[in-house]
C-alpha positions in Angstrom: 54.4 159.0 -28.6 51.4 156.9 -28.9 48.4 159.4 -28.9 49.2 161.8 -31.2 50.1 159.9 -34.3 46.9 158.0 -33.8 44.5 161.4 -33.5 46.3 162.6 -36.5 45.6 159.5 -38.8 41.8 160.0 -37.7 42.0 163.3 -39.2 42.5 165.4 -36.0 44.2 168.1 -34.9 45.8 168.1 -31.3 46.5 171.0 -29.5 48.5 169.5 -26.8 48.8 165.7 -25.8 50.2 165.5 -22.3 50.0 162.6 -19.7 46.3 161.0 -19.2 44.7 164.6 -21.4 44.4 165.5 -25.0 42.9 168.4 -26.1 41.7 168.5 -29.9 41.2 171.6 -31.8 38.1 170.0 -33.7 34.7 168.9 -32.4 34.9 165.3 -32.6 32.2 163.4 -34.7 30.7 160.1 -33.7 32.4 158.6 -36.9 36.1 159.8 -35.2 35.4 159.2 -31.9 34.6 155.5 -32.3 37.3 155.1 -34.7 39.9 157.2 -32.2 38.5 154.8 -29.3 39.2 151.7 -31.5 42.7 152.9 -31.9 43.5 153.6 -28.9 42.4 150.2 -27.3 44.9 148.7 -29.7 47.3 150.2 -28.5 46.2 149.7 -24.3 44.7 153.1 -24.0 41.4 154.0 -23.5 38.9 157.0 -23.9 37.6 158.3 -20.2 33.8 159.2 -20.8 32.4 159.7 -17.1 33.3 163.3 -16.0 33.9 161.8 -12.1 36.8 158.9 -13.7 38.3 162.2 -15.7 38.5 164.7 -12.7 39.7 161.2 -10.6 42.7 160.3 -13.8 44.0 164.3 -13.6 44.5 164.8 -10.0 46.0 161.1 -9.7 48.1 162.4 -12.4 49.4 165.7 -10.9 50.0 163.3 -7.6 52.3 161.0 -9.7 53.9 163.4 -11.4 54.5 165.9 -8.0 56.1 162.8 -6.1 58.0 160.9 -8.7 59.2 163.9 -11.0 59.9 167.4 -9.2 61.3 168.8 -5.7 58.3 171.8 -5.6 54.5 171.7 -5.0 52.5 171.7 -8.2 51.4 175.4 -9.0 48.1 173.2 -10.1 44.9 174.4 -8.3 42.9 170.9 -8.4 39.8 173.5 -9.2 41.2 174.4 -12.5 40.9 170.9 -13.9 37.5 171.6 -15.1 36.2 169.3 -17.6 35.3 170.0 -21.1 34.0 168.3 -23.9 37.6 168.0 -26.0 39.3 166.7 -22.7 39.6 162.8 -23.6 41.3 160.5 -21.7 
């Protein structure tokens, strides 16, 4: 609810915004992603830049939502959560 209205008024385009991950359809200037990391600190968010936190933030993530929201096992392999460079937070 937060996220996307905030990549949008950058000028982005998100392809899907789900818990702690973004992935943006556009290569992401220095401009925007100073201005996207300004607007999400206003809001108590921030931009994940070292690769180790990111990998670190999705498997806590899949953890959190495996005990708290469902009765079956993730079908996530923890070696799909490869990193790339539009993966932001």
């Amino acid at each position: 609810m937060v996220v996307t209205p905030q990549i949008e008024n950058i000028g982005l385009h998100p392809l899907f915004v789900e818990l702690g991950e973004v992935k943006i359809k556009e290569n992401i200037s220095g401009k925007k992603y100073n201005a996207l990391k300004v607007a999400l600190l206003k809001s108590g968010l921030e931009l994940m830049e070292d690769r180790k936190a990111i990998l670190i933030e999705k498997i806590k993530n899949v953890i959190v939502e495996m005990i708290h929201y469902s009765d079956e096992l993730p079908e996530t392999n923890f070696l799909d959560l490869r990193l790339t460079r539009h993966n932001l937070y």
